[in-house]
Each structure stands twice: as structure tokens, then as C-alpha cells.
C-alpha positions as CSV (number, residue, x, y, z in Angstrom):
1,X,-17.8,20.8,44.6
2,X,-20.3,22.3,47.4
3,X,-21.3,25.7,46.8
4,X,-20.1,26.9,50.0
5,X,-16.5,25.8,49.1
6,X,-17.3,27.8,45.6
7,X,-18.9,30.9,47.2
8,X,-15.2,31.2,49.4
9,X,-13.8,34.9,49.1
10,X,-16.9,36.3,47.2
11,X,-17.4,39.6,49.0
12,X,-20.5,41.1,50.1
13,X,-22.6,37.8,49.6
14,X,-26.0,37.3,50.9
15,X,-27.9,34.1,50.2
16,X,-31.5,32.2,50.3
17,X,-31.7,29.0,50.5
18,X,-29.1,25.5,50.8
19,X,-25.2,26.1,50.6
20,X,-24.8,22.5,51.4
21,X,-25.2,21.5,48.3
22,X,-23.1,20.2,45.4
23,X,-22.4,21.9,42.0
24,X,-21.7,20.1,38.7
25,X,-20.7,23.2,36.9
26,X,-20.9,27.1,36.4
27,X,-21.8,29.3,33.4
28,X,-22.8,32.6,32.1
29,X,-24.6,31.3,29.1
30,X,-28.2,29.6,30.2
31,X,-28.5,27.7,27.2
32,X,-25.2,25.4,28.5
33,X,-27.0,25.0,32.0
34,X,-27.5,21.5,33.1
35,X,-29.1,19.8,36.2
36,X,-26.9,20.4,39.2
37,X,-25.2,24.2,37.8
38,X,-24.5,27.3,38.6
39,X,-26.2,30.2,36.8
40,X,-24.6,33.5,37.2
41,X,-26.5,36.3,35.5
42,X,-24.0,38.6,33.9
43,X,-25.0,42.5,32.9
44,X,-23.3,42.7,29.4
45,X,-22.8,45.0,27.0
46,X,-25.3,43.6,24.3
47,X,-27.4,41.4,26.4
48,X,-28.7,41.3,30.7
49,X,-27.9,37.9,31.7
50,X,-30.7,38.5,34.1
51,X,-33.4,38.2,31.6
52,X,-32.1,34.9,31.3
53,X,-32.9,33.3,34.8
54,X,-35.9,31.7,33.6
55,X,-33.8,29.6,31.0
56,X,-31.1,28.6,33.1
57,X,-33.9,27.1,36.0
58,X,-35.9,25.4,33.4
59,X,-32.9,23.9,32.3
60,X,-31.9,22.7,36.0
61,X,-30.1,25.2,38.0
62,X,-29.8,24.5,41.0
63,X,-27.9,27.8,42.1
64,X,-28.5,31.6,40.8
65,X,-25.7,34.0,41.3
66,X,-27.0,37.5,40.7
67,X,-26.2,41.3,41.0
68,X,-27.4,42.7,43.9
69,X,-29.4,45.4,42.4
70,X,-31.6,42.4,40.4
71,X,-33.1,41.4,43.7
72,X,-36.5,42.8,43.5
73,X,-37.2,41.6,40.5
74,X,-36.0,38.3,40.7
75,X,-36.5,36.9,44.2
76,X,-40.4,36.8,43.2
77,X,-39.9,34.0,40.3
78,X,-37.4,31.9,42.4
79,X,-38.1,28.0,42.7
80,X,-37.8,27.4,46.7
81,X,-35.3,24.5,45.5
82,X,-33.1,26.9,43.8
83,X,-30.5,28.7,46.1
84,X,-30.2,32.5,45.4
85,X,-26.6,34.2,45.9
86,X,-26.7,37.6,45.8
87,X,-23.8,40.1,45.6
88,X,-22.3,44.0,44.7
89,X,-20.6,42.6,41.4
90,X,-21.6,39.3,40.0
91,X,-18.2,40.0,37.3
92,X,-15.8,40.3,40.3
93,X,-17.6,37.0,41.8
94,X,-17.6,34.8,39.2
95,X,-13.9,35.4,39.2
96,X,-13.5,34.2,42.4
97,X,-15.8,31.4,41.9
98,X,-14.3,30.3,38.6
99,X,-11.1,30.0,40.7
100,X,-12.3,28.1,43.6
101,X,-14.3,25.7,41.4
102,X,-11.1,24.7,39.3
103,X,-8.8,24.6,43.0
104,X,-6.8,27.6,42.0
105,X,-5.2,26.3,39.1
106,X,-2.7,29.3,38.6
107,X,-1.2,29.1,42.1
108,X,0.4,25.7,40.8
109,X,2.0,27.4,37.9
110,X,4.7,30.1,36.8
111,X,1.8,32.9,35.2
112,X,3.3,35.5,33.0
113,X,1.0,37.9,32.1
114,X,1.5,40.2,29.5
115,X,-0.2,43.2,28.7
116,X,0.3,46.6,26.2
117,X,-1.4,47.9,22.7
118,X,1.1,46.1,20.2
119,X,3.5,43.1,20.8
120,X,1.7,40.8,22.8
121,X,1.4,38.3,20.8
122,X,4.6,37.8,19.5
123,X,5.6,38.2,22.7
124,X,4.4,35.3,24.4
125,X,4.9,33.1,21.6
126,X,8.7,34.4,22.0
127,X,8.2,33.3,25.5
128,X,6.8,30.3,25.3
129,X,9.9,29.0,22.7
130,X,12.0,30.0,25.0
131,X,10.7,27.9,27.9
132,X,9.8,24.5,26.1
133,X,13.3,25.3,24.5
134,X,14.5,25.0,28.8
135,X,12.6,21.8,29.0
136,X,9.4,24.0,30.4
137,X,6.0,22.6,29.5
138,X,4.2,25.8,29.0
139,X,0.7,26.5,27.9
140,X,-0.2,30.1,26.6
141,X,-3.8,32.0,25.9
142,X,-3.9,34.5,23.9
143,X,-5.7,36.2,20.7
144,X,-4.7,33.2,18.0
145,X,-4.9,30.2,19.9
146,X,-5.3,28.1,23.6
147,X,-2.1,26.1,23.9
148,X,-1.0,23.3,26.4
149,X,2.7,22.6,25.1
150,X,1.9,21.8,21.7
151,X,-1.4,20.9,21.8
152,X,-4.2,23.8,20.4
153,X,-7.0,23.2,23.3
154,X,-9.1,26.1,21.3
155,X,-9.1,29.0,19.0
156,X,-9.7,31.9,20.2
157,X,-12.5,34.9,20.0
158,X,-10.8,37.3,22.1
159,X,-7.6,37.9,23.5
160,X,-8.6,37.6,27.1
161,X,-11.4,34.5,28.1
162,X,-14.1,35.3,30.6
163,X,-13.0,34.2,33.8
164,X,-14.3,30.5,33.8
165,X,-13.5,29.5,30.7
166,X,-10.2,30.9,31.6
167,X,-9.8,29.0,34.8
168,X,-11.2,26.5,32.6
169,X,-8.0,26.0,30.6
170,X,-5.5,26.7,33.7
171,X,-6.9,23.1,35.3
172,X,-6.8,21.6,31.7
173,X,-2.8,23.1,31.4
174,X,-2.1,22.0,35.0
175,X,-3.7,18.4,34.2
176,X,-1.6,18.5,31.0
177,X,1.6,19.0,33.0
178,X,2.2,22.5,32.3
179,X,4.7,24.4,34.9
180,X,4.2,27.5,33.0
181,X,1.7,29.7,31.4
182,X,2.1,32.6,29.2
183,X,-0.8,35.2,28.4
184,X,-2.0,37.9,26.8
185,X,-4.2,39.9,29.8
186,X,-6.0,42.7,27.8
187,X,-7.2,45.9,29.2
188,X,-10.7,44.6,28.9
189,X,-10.0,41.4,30.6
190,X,-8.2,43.7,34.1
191,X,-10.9,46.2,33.8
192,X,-14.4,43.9,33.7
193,X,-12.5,41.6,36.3
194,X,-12.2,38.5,34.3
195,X,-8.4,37.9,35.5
196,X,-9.4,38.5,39.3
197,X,-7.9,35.5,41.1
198,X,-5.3,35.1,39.2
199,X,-1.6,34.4,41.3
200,X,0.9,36.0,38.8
201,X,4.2,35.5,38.8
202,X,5.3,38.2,36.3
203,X,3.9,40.9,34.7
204,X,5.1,42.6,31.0
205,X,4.1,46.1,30.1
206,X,5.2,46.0,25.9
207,X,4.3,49.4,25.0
208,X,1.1,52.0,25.1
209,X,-0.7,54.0,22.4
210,X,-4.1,54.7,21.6
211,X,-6.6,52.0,20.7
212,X,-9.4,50.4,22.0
213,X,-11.4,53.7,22.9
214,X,-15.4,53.1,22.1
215,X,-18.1,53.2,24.0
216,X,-18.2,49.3,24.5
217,X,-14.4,49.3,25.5
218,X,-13.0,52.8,27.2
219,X,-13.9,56.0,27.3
220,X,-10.7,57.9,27.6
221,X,-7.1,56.5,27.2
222,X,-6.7,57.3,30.7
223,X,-8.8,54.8,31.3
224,X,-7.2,52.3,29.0
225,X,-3.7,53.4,30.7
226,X,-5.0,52.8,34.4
227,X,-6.7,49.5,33.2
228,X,-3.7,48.1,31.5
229,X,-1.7,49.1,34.9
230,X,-3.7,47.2,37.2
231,X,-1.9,44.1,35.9
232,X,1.3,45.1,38.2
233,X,-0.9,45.3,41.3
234,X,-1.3,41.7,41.0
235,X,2.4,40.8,40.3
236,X,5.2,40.2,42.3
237,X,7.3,40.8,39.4
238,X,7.3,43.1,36.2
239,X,9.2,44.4,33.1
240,X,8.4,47.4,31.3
241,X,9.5,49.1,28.3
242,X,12.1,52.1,29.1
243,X,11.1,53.6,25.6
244,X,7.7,54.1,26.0
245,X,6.9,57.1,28.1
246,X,3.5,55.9,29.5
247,X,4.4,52.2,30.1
248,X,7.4,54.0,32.4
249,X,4.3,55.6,34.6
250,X,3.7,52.2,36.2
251,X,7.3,52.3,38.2
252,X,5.7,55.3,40.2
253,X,2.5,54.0,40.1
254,X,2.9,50.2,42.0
255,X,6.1,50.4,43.3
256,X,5.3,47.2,45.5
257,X,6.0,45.5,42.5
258,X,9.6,45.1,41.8
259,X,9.5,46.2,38.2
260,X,12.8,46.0,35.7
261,X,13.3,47.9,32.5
262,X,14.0,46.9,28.8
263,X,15.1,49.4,26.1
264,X,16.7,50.7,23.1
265,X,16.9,54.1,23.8
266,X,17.2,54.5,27.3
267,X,19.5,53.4,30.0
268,X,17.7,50.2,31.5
269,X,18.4,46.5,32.7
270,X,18.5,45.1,29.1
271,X,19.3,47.3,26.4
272,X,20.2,46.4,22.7
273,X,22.7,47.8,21.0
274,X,24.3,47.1,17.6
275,X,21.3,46.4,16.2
276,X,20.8,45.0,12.3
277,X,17.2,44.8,10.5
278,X,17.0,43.1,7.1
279,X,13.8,42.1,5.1
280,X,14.0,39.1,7.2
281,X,15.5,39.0,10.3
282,X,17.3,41.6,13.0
283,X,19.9,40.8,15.2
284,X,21.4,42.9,17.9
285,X,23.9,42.8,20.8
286,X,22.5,42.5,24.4
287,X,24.1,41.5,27.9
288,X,22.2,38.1,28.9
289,X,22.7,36.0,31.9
290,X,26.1,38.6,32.4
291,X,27.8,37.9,29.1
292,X,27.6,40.3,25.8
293,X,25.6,37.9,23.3
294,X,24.2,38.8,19.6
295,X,20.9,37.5,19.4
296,X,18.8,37.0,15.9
297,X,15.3,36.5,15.3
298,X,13.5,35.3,12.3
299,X,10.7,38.0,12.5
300,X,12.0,42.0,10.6
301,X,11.5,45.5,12.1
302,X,12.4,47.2,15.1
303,X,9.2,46.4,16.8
304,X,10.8,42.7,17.1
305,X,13.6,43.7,18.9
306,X,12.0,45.7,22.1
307,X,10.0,42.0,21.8
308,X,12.9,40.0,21.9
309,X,13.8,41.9,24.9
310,X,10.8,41.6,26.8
311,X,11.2,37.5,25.9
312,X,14.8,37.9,27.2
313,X,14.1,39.6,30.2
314,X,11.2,37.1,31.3
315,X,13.3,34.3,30.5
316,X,16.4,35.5,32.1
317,X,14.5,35.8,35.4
318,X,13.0,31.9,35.4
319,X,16.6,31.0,35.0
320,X,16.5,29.9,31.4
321,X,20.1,29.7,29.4
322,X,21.6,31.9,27.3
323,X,22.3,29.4,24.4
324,X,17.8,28.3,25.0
325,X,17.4,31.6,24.5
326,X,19.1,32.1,21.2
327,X,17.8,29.2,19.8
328,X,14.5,30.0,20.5
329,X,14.2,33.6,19.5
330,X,16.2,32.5,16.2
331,X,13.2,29.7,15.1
332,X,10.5,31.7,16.3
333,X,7.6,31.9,14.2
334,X,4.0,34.0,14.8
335,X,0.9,33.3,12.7
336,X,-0.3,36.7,11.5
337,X,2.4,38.7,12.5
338,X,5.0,39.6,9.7
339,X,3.8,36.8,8.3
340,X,5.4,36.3,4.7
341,X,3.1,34.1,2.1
342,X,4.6,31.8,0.0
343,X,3.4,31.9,-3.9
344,X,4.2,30.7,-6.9
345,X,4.5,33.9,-8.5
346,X,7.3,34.4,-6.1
347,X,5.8,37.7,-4.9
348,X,6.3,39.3,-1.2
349,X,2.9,39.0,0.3
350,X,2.9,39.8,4.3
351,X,0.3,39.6,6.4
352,X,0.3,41.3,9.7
353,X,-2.4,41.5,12.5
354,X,-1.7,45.7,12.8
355,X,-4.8,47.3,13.1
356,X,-4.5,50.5,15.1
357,X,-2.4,53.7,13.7
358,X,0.8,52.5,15.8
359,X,0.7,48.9,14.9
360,X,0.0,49.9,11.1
361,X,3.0,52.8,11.4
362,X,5.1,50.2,12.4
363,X,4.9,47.6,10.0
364,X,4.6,49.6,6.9
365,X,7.8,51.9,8.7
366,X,9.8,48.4,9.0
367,X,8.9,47.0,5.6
368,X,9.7,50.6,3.4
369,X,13.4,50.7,5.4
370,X,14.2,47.0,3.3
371,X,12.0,47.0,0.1
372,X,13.7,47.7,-2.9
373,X,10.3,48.4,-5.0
374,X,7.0,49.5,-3.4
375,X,5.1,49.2,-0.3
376,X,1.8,48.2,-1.3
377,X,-0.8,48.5,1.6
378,X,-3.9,46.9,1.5
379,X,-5.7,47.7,4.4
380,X,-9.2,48.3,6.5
381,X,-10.5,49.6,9.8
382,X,-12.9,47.0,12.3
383,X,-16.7,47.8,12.7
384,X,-18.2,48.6,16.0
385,X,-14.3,49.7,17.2
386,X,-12.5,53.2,17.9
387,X,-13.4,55.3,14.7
388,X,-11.3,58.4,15.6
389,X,-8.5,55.7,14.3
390,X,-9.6,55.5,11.0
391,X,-8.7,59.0,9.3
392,X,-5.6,58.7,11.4
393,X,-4.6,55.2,9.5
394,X,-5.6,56.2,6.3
395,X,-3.1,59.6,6.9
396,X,-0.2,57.2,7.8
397,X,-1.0,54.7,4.9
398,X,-0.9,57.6,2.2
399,X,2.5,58.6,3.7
400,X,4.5,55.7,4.1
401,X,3.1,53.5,1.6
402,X,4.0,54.0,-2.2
403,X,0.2,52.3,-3.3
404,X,-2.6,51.9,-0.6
405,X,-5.4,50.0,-1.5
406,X,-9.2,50.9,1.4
407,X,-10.6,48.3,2.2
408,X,-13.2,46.5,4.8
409,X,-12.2,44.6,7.7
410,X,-14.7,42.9,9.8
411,X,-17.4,45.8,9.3
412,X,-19.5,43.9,12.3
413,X,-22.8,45.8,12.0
414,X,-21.8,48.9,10.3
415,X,-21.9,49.8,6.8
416,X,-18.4,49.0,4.9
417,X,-18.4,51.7,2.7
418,X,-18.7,54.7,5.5
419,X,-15.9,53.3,7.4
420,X,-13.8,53.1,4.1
421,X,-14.8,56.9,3.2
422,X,-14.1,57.7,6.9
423,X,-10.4,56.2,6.2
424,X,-10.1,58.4,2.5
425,X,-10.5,61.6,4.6
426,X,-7.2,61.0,6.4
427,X,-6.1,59.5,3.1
428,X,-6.8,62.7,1.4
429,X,-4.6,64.7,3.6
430,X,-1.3,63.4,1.8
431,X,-0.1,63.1,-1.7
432,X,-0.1,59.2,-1.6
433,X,-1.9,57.3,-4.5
434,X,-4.7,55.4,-3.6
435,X,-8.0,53.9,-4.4
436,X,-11.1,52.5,-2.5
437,X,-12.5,48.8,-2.6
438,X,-14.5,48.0,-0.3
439,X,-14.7,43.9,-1.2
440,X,-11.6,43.0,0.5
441,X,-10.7,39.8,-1.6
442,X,-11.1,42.1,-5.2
443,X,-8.6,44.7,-3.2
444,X,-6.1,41.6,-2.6
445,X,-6.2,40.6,-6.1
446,X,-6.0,43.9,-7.4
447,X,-2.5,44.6,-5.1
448,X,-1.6,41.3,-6.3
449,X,-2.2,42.4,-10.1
450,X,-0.1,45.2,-9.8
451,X,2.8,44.2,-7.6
452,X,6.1,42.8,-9.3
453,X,8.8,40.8,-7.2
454,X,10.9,43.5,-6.1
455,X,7.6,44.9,-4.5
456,X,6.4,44.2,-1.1
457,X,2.5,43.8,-0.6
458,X,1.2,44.3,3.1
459,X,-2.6,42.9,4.2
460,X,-2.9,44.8,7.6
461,X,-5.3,44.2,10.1
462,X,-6.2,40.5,9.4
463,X,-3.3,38.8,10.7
464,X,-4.0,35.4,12.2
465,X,-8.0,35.7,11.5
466,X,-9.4,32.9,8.9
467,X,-13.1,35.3,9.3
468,X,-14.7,38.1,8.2
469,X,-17.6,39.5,11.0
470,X,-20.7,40.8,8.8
471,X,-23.8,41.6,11.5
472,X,-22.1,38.8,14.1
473,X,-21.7,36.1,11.7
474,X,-18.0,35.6,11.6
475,X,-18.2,34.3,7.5
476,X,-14.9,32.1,6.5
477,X,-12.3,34.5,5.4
478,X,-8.3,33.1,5.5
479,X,-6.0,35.1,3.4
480,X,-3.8,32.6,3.0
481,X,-6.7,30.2,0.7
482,X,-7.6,33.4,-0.9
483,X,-4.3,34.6,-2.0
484,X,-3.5,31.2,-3.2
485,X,-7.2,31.2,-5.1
486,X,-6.7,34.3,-6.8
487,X,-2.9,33.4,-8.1
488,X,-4.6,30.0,-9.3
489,X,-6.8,31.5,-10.9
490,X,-4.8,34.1,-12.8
């Protein structure tokens, strides 16, 4: 495509050199630059893509997109072959390029975007059954997986792509002969512009709590909150959770959006009543497409009915049917979310992807209202991430819980065994039983040692991960083999 075509919309642009000329490709990363592409030089957390310039020319750029503020120091070691872009925010034009180069691959598509601290996952999973359950090719990116209908196009390493990788997989969807796509759009993703361009049709607001506060994410939750909401400013449509008294902010907030409510609690558009929760489904009554229906879905806790809803109340808006709908939210099924392990010791052995203090609340809250014998909780906090959370988990743990079990959970590039004491302090504020092991297969096998099958043993935090991040390695880690190795091996 010719650059000037790519450089459409970019704001505040100045350039040196030929825009009549054709690009093969863009990237962030040098090392994938190839005769023909697009360098842009992105200012990260860990790394100045700046530095980088001199690997992306010797390896055949033929454009350089930079930040503005780079121009002194880099106009001097400029090729006069190589075309220099220059502009306020290289994040907030790459966007824009990404889009342009892949012909605006959203516009042709019904985008749901769906944002929040907890839910989001199963909630566009719930979505996307619902829709191929209509006859709706739909693709979905999220933390687990890239989908195009059924087809994984990638696992993921982080909920929200950058923005031409995620363009990237709108034009493979689209090509596919997707109609729809359902995402997971993280606060990071809205607040470092990699979702700018995107046409959305609908916007979901699941709930809000703290998370996600460290000095490579947010600094305040304010600044979470006001991330999160900027979501609705590109909708034309949204649904928000009644319940949740910060996700209720955003009607007052962008009211050019025409937002709908969901609800338990609280009079709104779709509310549950009569609502059953068992050790392995909930069902509840709920007034869809006019008509009082019960609807029943395969995944326990209260947490999976406000879902449900938020599934419902997309679906109900793209015209799906009521009897789509029921089957869909009925066969559902998450990887790492309530996820129950099957064993030939016939023991209850869920994992579930909760690692905040809400997420891990809720889960261990849903599993002691069934369980007959104990709630075993086997659990860590993430390296390099929030650690105001980690007292506050342990504190929860030691008083839900019957047996907690402190554990590591990708330590990244801190030391395992000070986040785990970190943890014990809030542990130490209740009268739970506990005990610390910091190798997280020996904690599994102890949980699994003591449990009996009226027990319930809960490995928080993992979820749908099959790695363990040491010092950015991410070392193979699936609890699924290793629960299955250390029952063989009993």
C-alpha cells in the first residue's frame, strides 16, 4: 500500500523524504523488518524502540515512523533513501496506520467490545456461543486464545494485542468470513491507544474493582476507572452492570452513547430473578426477547449469572433468538474459568483464572456456598503486578477457605518467597489454617494429598495459562499435565 494512503488521519505529521512510495509491511519490532517496511519506533516500558532505528534500516526500512521529540537525535543518522515520519504520539499513529494498512477491517464487522476487572472472558466466550449458535461466524480476541469461528489463529500473551497485530487478525477474521467479533479491550489496551481506530458496534462494562495498579499499568484506580470508560466514547452502543456502583458512572459520563443496564439487584433492562446456584450450574428467570424464560448455564456462582446477562443483553440487541440463546448459554464451556479437572481419584479439582482480591472472593465465596467438605485454596500472587493486592488476598483466603495452601504464581523478576511472605501477612490477620510453599507443583500435590472427595480443591490464579514466567522466560507450566502427573504418580 503507498505510505501516503497509510499515513491517512495520522495527526500532527511532518515528513522528509518520498510518500510515493509503496509499503510491504509495518512493525514495532526491528528484528521482523524486511526490505520495503515500516519501522515505527515505539517508547515502552522496558525498552525505547528508538534505540532500535539502526536495526530496522540495516534490515531494509524503507520508512521510519518516530515520536516527535526523537527528532534531534535521529534525523542525523537517516539514509537519504529512507523517508522520516514524524509525529506527537507514535502509539496513537500506529493505530491509525495499522488500520489504514489492513482497509479498516472492523468497519466490515459487528465489534463488541468488552471491558471490566472480572468476567470478560467468560463473557465473550458466552457471546460468541450465542452468535455461531444464530448462524453468526464470529471471531473473538481475548486473554486465552485468537479465534476465527472455530479456528485458534493464536494464543495469546495479553488480553489486548498491540494495535497491528490486532488489525492484523480483524483482516484475517474478515477474510475468514467472520460478521462478528467479540473482544476483551483492557484498560491498558484504551489507555496506550492500541484500540484507536477501532468502529465499535457495542460496548460491555462487566464490573469494576481494584487491580492492575503498578507503576507499569496505573497509578490510581481513577485512572484505571477513566481508562476502562473511554471504551463507551467509541460506541454507539453499551451495557453496563446496574450492580456495580462505579460501572453505573459511565451513564453520566458518555451519555452520547445509548447505554442499557443489566442487574440483579437493581431495577434495570434485564434483571434476574429466581435464581438457583448448585456445584454445577445456576439457572435463573429473566425476560428475553419480551417473554419470561429460565435460562441455565453450565458454569456455578453468582458471578455467572450477571455474565449470562451481559451475553443476553448483547445478543438480544443483534437480534439473536431466545431458544439460540438458551442453548448456547447451557453448553457453554471456558478454559480456566471454573474449570473442573477430571481424575481418577474422583476428586473436585477447579481451576480458575482469579487473581485479584475480587475475582479470588468470588470464586472461593461460590464454591464454600455448595461444598459439602472443605474449600481447599491453593493460591499465589503475579510478579512485577499490584502488590498492595497481596496481603489483601491472603486476608480473604484465610477467611473463606477451610485450608489455604501460599504459593508462587508467575514471580516474573521478583523473588517468590517475599511475595509469598507478603501474602502470610494478610494471612495472619484471620484464624484460617494455612501453610507456605512456595514451589507451586509441591503446593498442588500437597492439596491433593490431603483432600477427600467430598472436598473441593481450588488453583486460583492460573486459569487458562500452560506457563510459569521466571525472569521473562515463560517455563511450561499446565495444571492440567501436572495434576494428572502427580495422581499417576501417587
Amino acid at each position: 500500500m503507498e505510505l501516503k494512503r497509510i499515513l491517512l488521519g495520522v495527526e500532527g505529521l511532518k515528513a522528509k523524504g518520498n510518500l510515493d512510495i509503496d509499503i510491504n509491511n509495518i512493525s514495532i519490532n526491528s528484528k521482523e523488518i524486511k526490505p520495503g517496511d515500516m519501522f515505527v519506533a515505539i517508547k515502552g516500558f522496558d525498552a525505547d524502540g528508538h534505540q532500535f532505528i539502526p536495526n530496522a534500516i540495516e534490515n531494509g526500512a524503507s520508512t521510519i515512523l518516530i515520536n516527535e521529540s526523537e527528532a534531534k537525535d535521529v534525523i542525523n543518522i537517516m539514509p537519504g533513501n529512507v523517508t522520516l515520519i514524524t509525529t506527537p504520539d507514535t502509539r496513537k499513529a500506529v493505530a491509525v496506520c495499522a488500520c489504514n494498512f489492513y482497509d479498516n477491517p472492523s468497519r466490515k464487522m459487528q465489534l463488541i467490545g468488552v471491558t471490566g476487572t472480572k468476567g470478560k472472558t467468560t463473557t465473550t466466550f458466552m457471546i460468541k456461543r450465542i452468535l455461531e449458535k444464530q448462524g453468526i461466524k464470529t471471531g473473538l480476541v481475548g486473554t486465552i486464545c485468537s479465534y476465527s469461528g472455530d479456528k485458534i489463529l493464536e494464543e495469546s500473551d495479553r488480553t489486548t494485542p498491540d494495535s497491528i497485530k490486532l488489525q492484523s487478525l480483524f483482516n484475517t477474521m474478515y477474510q475468514d468470513g467472520c460478521k462478528a467479533v467479540v473482544m476483551e479491550v483492557s484498560s491498558q489496551s484504551l489507555k496506550l491507544h492500541r484500540v484507536d481506530g477501532c468502529d465499535f458496534n457495542i460496548g460491555l462494562f462487566t464490573n469494576f474493582s481494584e487491580d492492575h495498579i503498578s507503576p507499569k499499568e496505573h497509578p490510581d484506580m481513577e485512572d484505571y476507572f477513566n481508562s476502562k470508560a473511554l471504551l463507551f466514547k467509541m460506541c454507539k452502543r453499551g451495557f453496563i452492570n446496574v450492580d456495580d456502583i462505579h460501572t453505573t458512572k459511565v451513564l453520566k459520563l458518555v451519555p452520547e452513547c445509548d447505554i442499557k443496564t443489566y442487574g440483579i439487584d437493581n431495577e434495570s433492562n434485564m434483571l434476574a430473578k429466581d435464581i438457583t446456584i448448585t456445584n454445577s450450574y445456576v439457572d435463573f428467570r429473566v425476560k428475553v426477547n419480551g417473554k419470561n424464560e429460565r435460562i441455565k448455564t453450565g458454569i456455578p456462582g453468582r458471578f455467572s449469572v450477571y455474565n449470562s446477562l451481559a451475553a443476553i443483553s448483547v445478543a438480544e440487541s443483534l437480534g439473536c433468538s431466545t431458544e439460540n440463546i438458551k442453548l448456547a448459554l447451557e453448553d457453554v464451556k471456558v478454559p480456566g474459568r471454573s474449570e473442573l479437572v477430571e481424575n481418577k481419584l474422583g476428586l473436585t479439582i477447579m481451576l480458575d483464572y482469579a487473581h485479584s482480591p475480587e475475582s479470588l472472593q468470588s470464586i472461593l465465596q461460590a464454591v464454600a456456598a455448595y461444598t459439602r467438605g472443605r474449600v481447599i485454596s491453593v493460591f499465589g500472587c503475579g510478579g512485577d503486578r499490584d502488590p498492595g493486592k497481596r496481603p489483601i488476598m491472603g486476608e480473604i483466603s484465610g477467611k473463606i477457605a477451610d485450608y489455604t495452601i501460599i504459593t508462587s504464581d508467575n514471580p516474573r523478576t521478583e523473588d517468590p518467597q517475599t511475595i509469598v511472605d507478603e501474602i502470610e501477612v494478610g494471612m495472619k490477620k484471620t484464624k484460617g489454617k494455612y501453610e507456605c510453599i512456595v514451589n507451586r507443583t509441591e503446593a498442588i500435590k500437597k492439596a491433593i494429598e490431603m483432600a477427600n472427595k467430598i472436598d473441593i480443591i481450588v488453583l486460583a490464579g492460573k486459569g487458562h495459562e500452560t506457563y510459569q514466567e521466571i525472569n521473562h522466560i515463560k517455563h511450561p507450566y499446565d495444571e492440567r499435565v501436572i495434576i494428572k502427573e502427580i495422581i499417576d504418580n501417587m
